[in-house]
C-alpha positions in Angstrom: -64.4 3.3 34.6 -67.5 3.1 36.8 -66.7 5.5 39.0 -68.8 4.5 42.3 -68.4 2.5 45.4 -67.5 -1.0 45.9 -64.9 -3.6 44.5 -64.3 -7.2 43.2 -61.2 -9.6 43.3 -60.7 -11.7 40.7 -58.8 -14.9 42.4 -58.7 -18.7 42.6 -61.5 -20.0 43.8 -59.6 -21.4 46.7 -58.7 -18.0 47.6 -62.4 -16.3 47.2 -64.1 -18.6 49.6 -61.8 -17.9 52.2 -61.9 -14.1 51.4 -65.7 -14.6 51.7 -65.8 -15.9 55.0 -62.5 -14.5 56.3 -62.5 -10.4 55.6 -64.7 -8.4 58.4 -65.8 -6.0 55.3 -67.4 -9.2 53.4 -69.5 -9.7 57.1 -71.6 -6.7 56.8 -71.6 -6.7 52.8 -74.6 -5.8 51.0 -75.7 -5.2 47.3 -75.5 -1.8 46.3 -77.6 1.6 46.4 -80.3 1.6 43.4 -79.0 5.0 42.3 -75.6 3.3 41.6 -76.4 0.6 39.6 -79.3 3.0 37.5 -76.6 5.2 37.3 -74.3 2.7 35.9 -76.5 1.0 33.1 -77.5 4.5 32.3 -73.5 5.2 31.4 -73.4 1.9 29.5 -76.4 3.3 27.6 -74.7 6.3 26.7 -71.5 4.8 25.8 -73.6 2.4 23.2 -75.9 5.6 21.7 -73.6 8.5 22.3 -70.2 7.3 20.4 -69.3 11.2 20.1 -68.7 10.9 23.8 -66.1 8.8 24.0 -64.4 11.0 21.5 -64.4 13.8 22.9 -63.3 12.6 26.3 -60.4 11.2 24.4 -60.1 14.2 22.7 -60.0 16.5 26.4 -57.3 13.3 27.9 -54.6 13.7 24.6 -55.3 17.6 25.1 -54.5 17.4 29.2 -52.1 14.7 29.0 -49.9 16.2 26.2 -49.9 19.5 28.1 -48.4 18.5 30.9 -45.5 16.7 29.6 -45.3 19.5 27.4 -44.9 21.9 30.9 -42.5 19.3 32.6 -44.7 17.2 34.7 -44.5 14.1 35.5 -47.6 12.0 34.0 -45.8 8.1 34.6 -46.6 5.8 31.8 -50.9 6.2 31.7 -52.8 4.7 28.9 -55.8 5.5 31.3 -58.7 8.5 31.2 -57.1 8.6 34.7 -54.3 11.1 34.4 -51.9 11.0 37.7 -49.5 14.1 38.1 -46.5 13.3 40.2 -45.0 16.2 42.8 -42.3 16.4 45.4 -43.6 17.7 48.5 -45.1 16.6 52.1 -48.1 15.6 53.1 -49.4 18.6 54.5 -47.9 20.9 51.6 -50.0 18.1 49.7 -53.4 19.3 51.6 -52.7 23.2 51.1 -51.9 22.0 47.3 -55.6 20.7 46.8 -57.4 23.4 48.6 -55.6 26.0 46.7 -56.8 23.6 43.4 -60.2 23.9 44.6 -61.3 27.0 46.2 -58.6 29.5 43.9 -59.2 27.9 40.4 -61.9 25.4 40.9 -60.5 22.3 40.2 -61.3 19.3 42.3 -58.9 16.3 41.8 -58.1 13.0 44.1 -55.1 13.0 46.1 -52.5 10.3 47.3 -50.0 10.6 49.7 -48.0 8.5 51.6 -48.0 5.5 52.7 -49.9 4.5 49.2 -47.5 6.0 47.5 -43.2 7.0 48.8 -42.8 9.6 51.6 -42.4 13.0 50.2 -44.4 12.5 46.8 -47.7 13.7 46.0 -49.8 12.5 43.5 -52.9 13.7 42.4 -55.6 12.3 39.7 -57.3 14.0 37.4 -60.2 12.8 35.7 -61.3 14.3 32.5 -64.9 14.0 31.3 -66.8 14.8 27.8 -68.5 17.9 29.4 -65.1 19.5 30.0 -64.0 21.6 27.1 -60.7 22.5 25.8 -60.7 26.1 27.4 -61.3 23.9 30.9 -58.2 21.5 29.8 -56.3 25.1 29.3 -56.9 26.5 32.6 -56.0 23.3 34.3 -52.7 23.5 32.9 -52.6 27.2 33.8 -53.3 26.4 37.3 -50.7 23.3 37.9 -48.3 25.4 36.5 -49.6 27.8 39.0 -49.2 25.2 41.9 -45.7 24.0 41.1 -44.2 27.0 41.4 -46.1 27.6 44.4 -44.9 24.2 46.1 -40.8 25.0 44.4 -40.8 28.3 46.4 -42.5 26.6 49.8 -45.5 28.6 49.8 -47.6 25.7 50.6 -45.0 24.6 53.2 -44.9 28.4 54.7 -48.9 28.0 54.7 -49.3 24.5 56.1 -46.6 25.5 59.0 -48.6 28.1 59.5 -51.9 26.1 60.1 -50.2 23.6 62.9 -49.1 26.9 64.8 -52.5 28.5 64.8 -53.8 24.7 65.7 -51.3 24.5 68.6 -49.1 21.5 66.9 
């Protein structure tokens, strides 16, 4: 994964040349930044001279991935770097969730909440690198064990109530 900004479809023909004149995004469409692209060949580079790389990052995925099943979450069926963890809860227990991930243990993953994904779910991607290490793997799993229980006994539903009363809502 290129992890950057932009896209591509992959279609019919047909169906490109009317996405190309068509979508309002394509209108004001440009190439992208310089960093990006250096920054992309300069991963490809590495992945061609730096072999160990790819095996640790495999190493760090196995080490997160098999932890969490082994603590009872809910990983779906990845064969990805991408590691999604599935939770019940709402949306804005969801946003107390992450900034508890963040600014108490330092651990900065994506989130997705409905509508991507069904009402009441949370689900949030980690994305292990090379430079982690196993201790980091460790305390990740330390700290969404942390979270769970946090969200099973409403902490983060008692917080996030607590936030739209001090905001008036």
């Amino acid at each position: 994964s290129m992890a950057s900004i932009g896209a591509f479809v992959a279609a019919d023909q047909e169906i490109i040349d009317y996405l190309k004149y068509n979508l309002r995004s394509q209108m004001f469409a440009k190439s992208l930044p310089m960093v990006y692209v250096k920054g992309a060949l300069k991963r490809l580079e590495m992945l061609r001279t730096q072999p160990e790389l790819k095996a640790k990052l495999w190493e760090n995925v196995n080490a997160l991935q098999n932890g969490l099943k082994e603590k009872g979450f809910d990983i779906g069926t990845t064969t990805s770097c991408v590691t999604p963890v599935y939770l019940n809860g709402s949306i804005p227990e969801a946003m107390a969730l992450v900034k508890d991930l963040r600014e108490n243990h330092g651990i900065f993953c994506s989130i997705v909440v409905y509508p991507v994904i069904p009402k009441g779910l949370i689900l949030l991607r980690l994305i292990p690198t090379a430079t982690h290490t196993l201790q980091d793997v460790e305390e990740t799993l330390e700290a969404f064990s942390s979270i769970r229980e946090r969200l099973q006994n409403g902490t983060y539903k008692r917080l996030s109530a607590a936030v739209a009363a001090a905001m008036g809502e």
